[in-house]
N, C-alpha and C positions, 0 to 999 in steps of 0.2 A: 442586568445579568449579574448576576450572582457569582463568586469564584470559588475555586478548585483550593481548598488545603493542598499539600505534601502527602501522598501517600505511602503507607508502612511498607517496608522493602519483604521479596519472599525467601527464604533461606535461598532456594533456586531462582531466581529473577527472571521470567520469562521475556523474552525482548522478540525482535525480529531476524528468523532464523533462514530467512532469503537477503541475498541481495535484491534493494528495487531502485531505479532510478530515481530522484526525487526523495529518496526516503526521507524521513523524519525524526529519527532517532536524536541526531545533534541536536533539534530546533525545541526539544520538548519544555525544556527551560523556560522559552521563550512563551512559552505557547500557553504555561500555567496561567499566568495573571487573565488570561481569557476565556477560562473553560467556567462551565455553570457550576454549582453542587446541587442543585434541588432538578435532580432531572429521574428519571425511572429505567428509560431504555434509552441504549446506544445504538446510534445506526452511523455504518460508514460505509457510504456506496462502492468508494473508489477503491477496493481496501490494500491493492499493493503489498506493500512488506507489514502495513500491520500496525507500525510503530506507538501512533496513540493511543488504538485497543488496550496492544501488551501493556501500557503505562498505566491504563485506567483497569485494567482485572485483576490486579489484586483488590481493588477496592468494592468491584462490580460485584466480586465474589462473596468479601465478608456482609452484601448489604442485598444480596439476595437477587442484583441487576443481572436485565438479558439483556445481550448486544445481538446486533443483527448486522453482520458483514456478509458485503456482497461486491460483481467485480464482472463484469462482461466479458472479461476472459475466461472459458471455459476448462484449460489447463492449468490456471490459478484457482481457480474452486475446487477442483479436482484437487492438488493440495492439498490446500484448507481441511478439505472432507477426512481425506487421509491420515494426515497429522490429528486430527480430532480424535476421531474411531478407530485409527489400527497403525498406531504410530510405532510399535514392536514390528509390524510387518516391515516397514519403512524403514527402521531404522538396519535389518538384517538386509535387505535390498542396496542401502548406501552404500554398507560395508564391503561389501560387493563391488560397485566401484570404484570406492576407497581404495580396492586393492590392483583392481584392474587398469587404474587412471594413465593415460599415457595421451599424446597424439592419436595414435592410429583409435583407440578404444574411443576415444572422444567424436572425431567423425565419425562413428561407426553409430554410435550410441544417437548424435546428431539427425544420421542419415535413413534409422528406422522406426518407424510410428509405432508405439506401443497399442494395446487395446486395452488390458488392464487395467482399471482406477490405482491401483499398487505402484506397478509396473509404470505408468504413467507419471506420478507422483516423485516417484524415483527418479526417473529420467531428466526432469524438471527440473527441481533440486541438483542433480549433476550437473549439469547442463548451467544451470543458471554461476555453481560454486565454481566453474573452470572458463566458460567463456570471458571474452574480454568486457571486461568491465562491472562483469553482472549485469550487462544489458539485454534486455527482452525485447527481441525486435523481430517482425513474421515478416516476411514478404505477401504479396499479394492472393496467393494462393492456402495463407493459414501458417506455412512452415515455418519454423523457428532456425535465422541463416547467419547466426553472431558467430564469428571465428573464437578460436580456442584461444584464450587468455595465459598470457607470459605468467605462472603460477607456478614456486620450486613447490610447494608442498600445502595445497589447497586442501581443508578442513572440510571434506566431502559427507562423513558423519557424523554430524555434531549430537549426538547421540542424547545429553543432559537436557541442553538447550531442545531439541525438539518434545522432550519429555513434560521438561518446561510449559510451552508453548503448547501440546496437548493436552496440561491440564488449565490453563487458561481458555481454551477453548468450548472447553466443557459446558460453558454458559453461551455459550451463542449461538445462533441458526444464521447457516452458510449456505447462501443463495446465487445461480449465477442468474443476474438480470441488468438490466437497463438501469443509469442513474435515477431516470423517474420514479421506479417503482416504489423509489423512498417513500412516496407519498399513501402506500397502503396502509404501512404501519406507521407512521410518523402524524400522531394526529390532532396532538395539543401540548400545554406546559409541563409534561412530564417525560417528551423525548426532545434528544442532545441529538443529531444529526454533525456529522465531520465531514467535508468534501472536501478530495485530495484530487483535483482532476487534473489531466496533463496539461502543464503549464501553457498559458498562451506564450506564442516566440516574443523574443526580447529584439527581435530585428528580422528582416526579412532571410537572413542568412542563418539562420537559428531555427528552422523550422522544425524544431522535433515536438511532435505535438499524437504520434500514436505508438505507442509501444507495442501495436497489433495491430493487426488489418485495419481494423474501426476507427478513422479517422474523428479526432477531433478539435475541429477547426473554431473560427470565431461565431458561426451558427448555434454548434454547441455551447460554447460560452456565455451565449446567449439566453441561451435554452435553457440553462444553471439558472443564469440570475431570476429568471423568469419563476423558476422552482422555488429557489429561495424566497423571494418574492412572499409566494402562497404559505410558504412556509410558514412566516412571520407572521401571515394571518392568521393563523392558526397556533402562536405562541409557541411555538415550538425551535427552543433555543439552533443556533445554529452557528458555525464556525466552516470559512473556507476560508483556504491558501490558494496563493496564485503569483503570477509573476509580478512585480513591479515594472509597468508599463502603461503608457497614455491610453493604451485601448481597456485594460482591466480597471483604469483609476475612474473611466470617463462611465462604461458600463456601472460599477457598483456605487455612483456619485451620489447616490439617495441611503447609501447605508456607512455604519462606520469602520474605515480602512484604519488596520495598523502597522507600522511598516518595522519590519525584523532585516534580521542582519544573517547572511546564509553563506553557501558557498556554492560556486559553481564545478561541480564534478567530472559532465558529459562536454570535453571539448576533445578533437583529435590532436591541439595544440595544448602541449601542456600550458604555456605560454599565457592561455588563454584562461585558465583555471584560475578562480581565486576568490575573493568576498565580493558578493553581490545583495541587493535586497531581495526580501520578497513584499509581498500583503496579506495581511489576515484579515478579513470581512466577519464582523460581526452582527449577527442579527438577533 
């Protein structure tokens, strides 16, 4: 595999304009020495906050690339969609709660289900900027039940930055599907596929492994490698992250593991926060 140059910074820099669990923002660093260059399209099933699209669209743009993100969350596409096509609308809806932000406005905003793509998209982005932690977590029934996050003065409309991130979007088609479906568009040596999927736990007491209904346990984990796998057959470059544990080391033992240096963010114990590994799979 072939690597990744440095690419040219944008006056505006478009990055990742959600909190996501896992992101990847810090790790980008790490992550260059392993990306291809001779690739055509980007797909990233898992797509979350975004982080290595934003990092790679400046380049996708001056060299003519489509990416294809996608995300089995239906409120996360939703989004995506938004911020793309009518990011002016979005950005007048934030300000709105920009200005409205308090306790009570926040479980209110929590406690009613929009029907609007707009509307929706907005509530999201709120929602995700004031809860604790930026964490995205549904109960059994779809709802989003994260309490409101200890925040003097949360950056509800980042108005630039989503401007940003709308015109790096501009080159992608935003899909919500199943991790597998990679496999339509992903067809030989000129697609780069990224899987960001929820980490397998790091101990039996660590079980956070779905940020929505849709559990994804070690069946799933499975199911990846399996993909990957075909992948390969098909030449088609590929990169995944995961936890650093005997169950992801033992699974990808036929491919080559790189081990990075992270941090751990989602603990209820500060205590418990701090540098850990992860693995990057390469195929």
């Amino acid at each position: 595999m072939s690597r990744l140059s440095t690419y040219p910074s944008q006056v505006v820099q478009a990055r990742p304009f959600i909190k996501w669990a896992g992101g990847k923002s810090r790790l980008i660093e790490q992550y260059k020495p392993f990306l291809p260059t001779d690739f055509e399209r980007y797909h990233e099933p898992f797509l979350g906050g975004g982080a290595l699209f934003f990092y790679l669209a400046p380049q996708l743009q001056v060299e003519g690339k489509r990416a294809y993100l996608s995300d089995l969350n239906p409120e996360l596409v939703n989004v995506y969609r938004c911020v793309q096509s009518e990011v002016e609308g979005l950005i007048d809806r934030l300000a709105v709660h920009q200005e409205r932000h308090g306790e009570t406005h926040y479980y209110e905003v929590r406690s009613q289900l929009q029907t609007s793509p707009l509307a929706r998209a907005a509530r999201f982005i709120y929602l995700n900027k004031t809860c604790y932690n930026g964490l995205y977590r549904e109960n059994s029934k779809g709802l989003f039940n994260v309490p409101m996050g200890r925040y003097k003065n949360p950056k509800i409309c980042a108005s630039d930055l989503l401007r940003a991130a709308s015109s790096a979007l501009q080159i992608a088609d935003i899909s919500e599907r199943p991790f597998p479906a990679v496999l339509d568009h992903a067809k030989n040596a000129g697609d780069f596929v990224y899987f960001d999927p929820p980490y397998h736990p790091l101990s039996e007491t660590s079980k956070f492994t779905a940020y929505s209904r849709y559990r994804f346990a070690a069946k799933q984990q499975s199911e990846l490698k399996n993909l990957i796998s075909q992948l390969a057959t098909r030449e088609v470059s590929v990169l995944a992250s995961n936890s650093d544990c005997p169950f992801i080391r033992e699974l990808y033992g036929g491919f080559k593991i790189e081990t990075i240096n992270a941090a751990r963010s989602i603990n209820s114990k500060a205590s418990k926060r701090g540098k850990i590994t992860e693995v990057l799979i390469t195929a």
